[in-house]
N, C-alpha and C positions, 0 to 999 in steps of 0.2 A: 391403747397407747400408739400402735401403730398407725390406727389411723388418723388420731391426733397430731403425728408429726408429722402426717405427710398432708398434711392440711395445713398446717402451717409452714410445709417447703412450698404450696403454693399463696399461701396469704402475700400482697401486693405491703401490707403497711410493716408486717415485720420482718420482708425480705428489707426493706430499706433501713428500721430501728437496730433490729437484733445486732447488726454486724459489727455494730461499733459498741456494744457492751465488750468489757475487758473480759469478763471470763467467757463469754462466746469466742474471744479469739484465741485464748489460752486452750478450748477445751478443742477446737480446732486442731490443732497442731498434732492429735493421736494420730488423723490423717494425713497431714499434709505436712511437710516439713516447711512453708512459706509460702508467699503469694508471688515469689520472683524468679525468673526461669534458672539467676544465678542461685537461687540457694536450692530448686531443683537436682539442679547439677550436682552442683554441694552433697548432697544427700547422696547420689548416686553410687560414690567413688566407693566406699565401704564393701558395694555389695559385690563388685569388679573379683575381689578374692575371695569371695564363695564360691563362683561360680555362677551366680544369680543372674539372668539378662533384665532388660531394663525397659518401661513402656511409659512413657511421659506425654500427660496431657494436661494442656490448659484449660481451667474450666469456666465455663458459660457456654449460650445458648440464646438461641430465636432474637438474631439483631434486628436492629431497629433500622438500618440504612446498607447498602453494597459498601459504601466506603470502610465500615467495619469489617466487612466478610476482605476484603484486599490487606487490611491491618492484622487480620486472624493469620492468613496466608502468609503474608511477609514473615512474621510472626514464626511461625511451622518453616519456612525455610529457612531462615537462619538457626533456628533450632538442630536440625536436620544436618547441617554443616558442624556447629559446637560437636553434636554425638560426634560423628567421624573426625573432626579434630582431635578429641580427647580418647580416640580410641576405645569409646564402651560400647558394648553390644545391649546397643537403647533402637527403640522404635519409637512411633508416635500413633495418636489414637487421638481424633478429629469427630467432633460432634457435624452432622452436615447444616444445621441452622446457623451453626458457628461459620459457615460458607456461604450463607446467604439462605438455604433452603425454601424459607418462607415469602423472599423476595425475588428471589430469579432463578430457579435451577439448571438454567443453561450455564449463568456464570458460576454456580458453585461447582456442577461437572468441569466446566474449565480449571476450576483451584484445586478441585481433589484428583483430577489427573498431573495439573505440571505437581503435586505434593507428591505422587505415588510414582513419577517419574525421577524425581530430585533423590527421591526415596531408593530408589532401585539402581541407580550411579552407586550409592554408597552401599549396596549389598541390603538392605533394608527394607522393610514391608510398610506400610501406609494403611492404620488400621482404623476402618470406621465404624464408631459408636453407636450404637441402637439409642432410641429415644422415649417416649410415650408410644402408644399405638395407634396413633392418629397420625404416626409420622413412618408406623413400620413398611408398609408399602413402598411408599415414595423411596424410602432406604433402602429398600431390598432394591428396587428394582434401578438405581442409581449404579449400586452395586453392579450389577448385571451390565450395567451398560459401562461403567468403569472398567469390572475386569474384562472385556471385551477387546480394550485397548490397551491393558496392564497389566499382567499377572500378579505382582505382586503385592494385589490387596487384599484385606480382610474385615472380616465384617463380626458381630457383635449379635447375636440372638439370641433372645430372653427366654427359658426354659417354661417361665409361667403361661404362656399366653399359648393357645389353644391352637394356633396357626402355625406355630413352630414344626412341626413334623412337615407339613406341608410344604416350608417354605427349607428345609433341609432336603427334602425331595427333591425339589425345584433347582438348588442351587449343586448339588453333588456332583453333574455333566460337566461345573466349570473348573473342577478341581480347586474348589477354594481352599481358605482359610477363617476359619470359622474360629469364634471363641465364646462358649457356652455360658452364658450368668444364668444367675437363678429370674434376677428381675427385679428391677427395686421402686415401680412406678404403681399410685394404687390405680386399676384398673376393674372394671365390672367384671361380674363373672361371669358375664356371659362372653368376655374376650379372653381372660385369666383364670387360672385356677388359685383358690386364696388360700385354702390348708396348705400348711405347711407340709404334711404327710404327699400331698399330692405332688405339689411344687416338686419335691424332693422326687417322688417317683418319676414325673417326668423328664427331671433332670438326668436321672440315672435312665431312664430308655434312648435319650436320644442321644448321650454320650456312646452309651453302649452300642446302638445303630450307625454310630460311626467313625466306631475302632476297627473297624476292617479296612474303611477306604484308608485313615491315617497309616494305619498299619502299613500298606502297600504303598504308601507315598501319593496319593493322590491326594491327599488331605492336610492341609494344617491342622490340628485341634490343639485349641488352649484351653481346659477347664478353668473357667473364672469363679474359685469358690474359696471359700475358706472354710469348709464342710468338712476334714480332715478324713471322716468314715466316711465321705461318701466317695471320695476320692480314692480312698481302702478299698472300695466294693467294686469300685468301677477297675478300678488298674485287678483286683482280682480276676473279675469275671474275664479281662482283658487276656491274661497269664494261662487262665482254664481254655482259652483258645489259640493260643501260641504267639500272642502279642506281647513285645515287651513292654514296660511302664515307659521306655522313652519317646513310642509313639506317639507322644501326648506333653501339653507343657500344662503346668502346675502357675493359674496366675494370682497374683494374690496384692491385695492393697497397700501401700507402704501404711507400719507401723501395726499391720495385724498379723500375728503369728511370725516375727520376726525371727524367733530362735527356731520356729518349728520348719520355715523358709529352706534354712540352713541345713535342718534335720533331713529333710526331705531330699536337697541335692546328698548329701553325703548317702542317702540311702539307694539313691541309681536315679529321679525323676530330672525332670528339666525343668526350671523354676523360672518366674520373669515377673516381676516385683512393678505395679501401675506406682509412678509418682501422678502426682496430681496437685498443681499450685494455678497462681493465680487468685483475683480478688472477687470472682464470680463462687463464691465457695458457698454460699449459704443454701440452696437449693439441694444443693449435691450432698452438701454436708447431714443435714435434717433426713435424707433420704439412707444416708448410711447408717445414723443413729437408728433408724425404724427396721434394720436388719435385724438387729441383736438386741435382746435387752441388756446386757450388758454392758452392748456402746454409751445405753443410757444414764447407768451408774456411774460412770465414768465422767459426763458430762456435767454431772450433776455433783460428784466430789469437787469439781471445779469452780460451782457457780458456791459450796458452801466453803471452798477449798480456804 
C-alpha cells in the first residue's frame, strides 16, 4: 500500500486528475485547513491558548521558471510580516526548489537568506525543508552556507536515509537547528532504511545523540513525529541523563493528535503544530496517507462518505 501511494504521489496524470475529484478535496482538509494563506492564519489563532507555536508552509515544489521562485519569495515575506502583525509565535518552513533550486542556486541562496533575514527582524527562524535524496546534498550544504551568514536557520533531516548520522556530524560545529522526521519519500535501500523497526531505531539514536548539544543550548531540536512512544523513550532516556523534556520541541502536523498536542504542553513539552496550505497539496498529500494506514481509512470513509 505504501508503495502504491507513493507511486501515485509521483504519477504526472493523476497529479493533474485526482485534485479536482470532490472527495480528494474533502479528505484533504484532515491536513490542511485550505489552500489560502488567509484560512492558514485562520487556523492558527486557537492554538495561541494552548500554548502551541506555530510553523506555516506553502506547498509545492521544483518550479518550472525564476519568475515563480521571486513569487514563492514575495509570498514568504508578506507572510512573515502577517505572523508578527497578529502576534503568533509562527515560523515558516520553505522547500528550496520552491526557490528555484533546480534552476539557479545562486538566486535561491539570495531568497533564503533576505527570507532568514526578514525572519530574524521579527525574532523568528527560517526553516528549510529536506526533500528527496537527490536533493539532500545540495540542501545541506546550502544550509551550510546560509547559516554562515544567518544564525537563525534550520534545517529538516530525514531519520530514514543512511547519511543522516553523517550529516548531523557535519553540521553540529554550526550550532544549528535541526528538526528530526522519520522520512516520507520512497527511497532505495541502499540510500534508506525501509523497516519500520529500523526507521524507528534510527530515529531514536540520532535524537538521543543530540540531547546533549540541545540540552546545553547549542542545539535547536524539533522532533518531527507523531510517534507519541517514541517521543516517551527519547524525553525518558533524556530525564535518565539529567535533560529536561523542554530541551526539545514536540512538532507535529495540523489535524493529527490534536487533543494529544494539548496533552503534551500541559504535561511540561514544547509543542509547534506545521500548518500547511496552498493548491500544490496533492504530492504531499499522497505522501502523508502512506505514513499511517489509518490516514488511509480515513480517506477512504470520504470517497464512500
Amino acid at each position: 500500500m505504501r508503495h502504491i501511494l507513493l507511486w501515485m504521489a509521483r504519477n504526472r496524470w493523476l497529479k493533474e486528475h485526482l485534485p479536482r475529484l470532490p472527495f480528494a478535496r474533502r479528505a484533504v482538509r484532515r491536513f490542511m485547513p485550505g489552500e489560502t494563506v488567509d484560512e492558514a492564519l485562520a487556523a492558527a489563532e486557537p492554538f495561541r491558548s494552548h500554548g502551541i507555536g506555530l510553523l506555516f508552509t506553502r506547498l509545492g515544489e521544483n518550479l518550472a521558471n525564476l519568475g515563480e521562485a521571486q513569487e514563492v519569495a514575495d509570498h514568504y515575506h508578506a507572510l512573515i510580516d502577517e505572523i508578527a502583525t497578529r502576534g503568533l509565535d509562527g515560523e515558516i518552513s520553505v522547500k528550496l526548489t520552491q526557490l528555484g533550486l533546480d534552476l539557479d542556486p545562486d538566486a535561491t541562496f539570495s531568497h533564503a537568506l533576505s527570507l532568514s533575514e526578514h525572519a530574524a527582524r521579527t525574532g523568528g527562524t527560517f526553516w528549510i525543508d529536506m526533500e528527496g535524496s537527490a536533493y539532500t546534498e545540495a540542501t545541506v550544504a546550502m544550509y551550510e552556507r546560509l547559516k554562515a551568514e544567518q544564525p537563525n536557520i534550520g534545517l529538516c533531516l530525514q531519520a530514514y536515509l543512511r547519511r543522516t548520522p553523517d550529516d548531523i556530524q557535519r553540521l553540529l560545529p554550526l550550532n544549528p537547528a535541526i528538526r528530526l522526521v522519520k522520512g516520507a519519500y520512497d527511497e532505495h535501500a541502499a540510500v534508506a532504511f525501509r523497516k519500520r523497526s529500523e526507521v524507528d531505531g534510527a530515529y531514536q539514536s540520532l535524537a538521543v545523540l543530540m540531547l546533549p548539544k540541545a540540552a546545553a543550548g547549542e542545539l535547536r531540536l524539533g522532533l518531527g513525529t507523531h510517534d507519541l512512544e517514541l517521543v516517551d523513550r527519547i524525553a525518558a532516556y533524556g530525564a535518565s541523563a539529567g535533560h529536561p523534556k523542554t530541551c526539545f520541541e514536540v512538532q507535529m502536523l495540523y489535524g493529527i493528535r490534536a487533543r494529544d498536542q494539548i496533552r503534551l504542553v500541559q504535561d511540561g513539552y514544547r509543542v509547534r503544530d506545521l500548518i500547511s496550505y496552498g493548491e500544490a497539496w496533492y504530492a504531499w498529500y499522497l505522501r502523508r496517507l502512506a505514513e499511517r494506514p489509518a490516514n488511509v481509512a480515513f480517506a477512504l470513509r470520504q470517497l464512500f462518505g
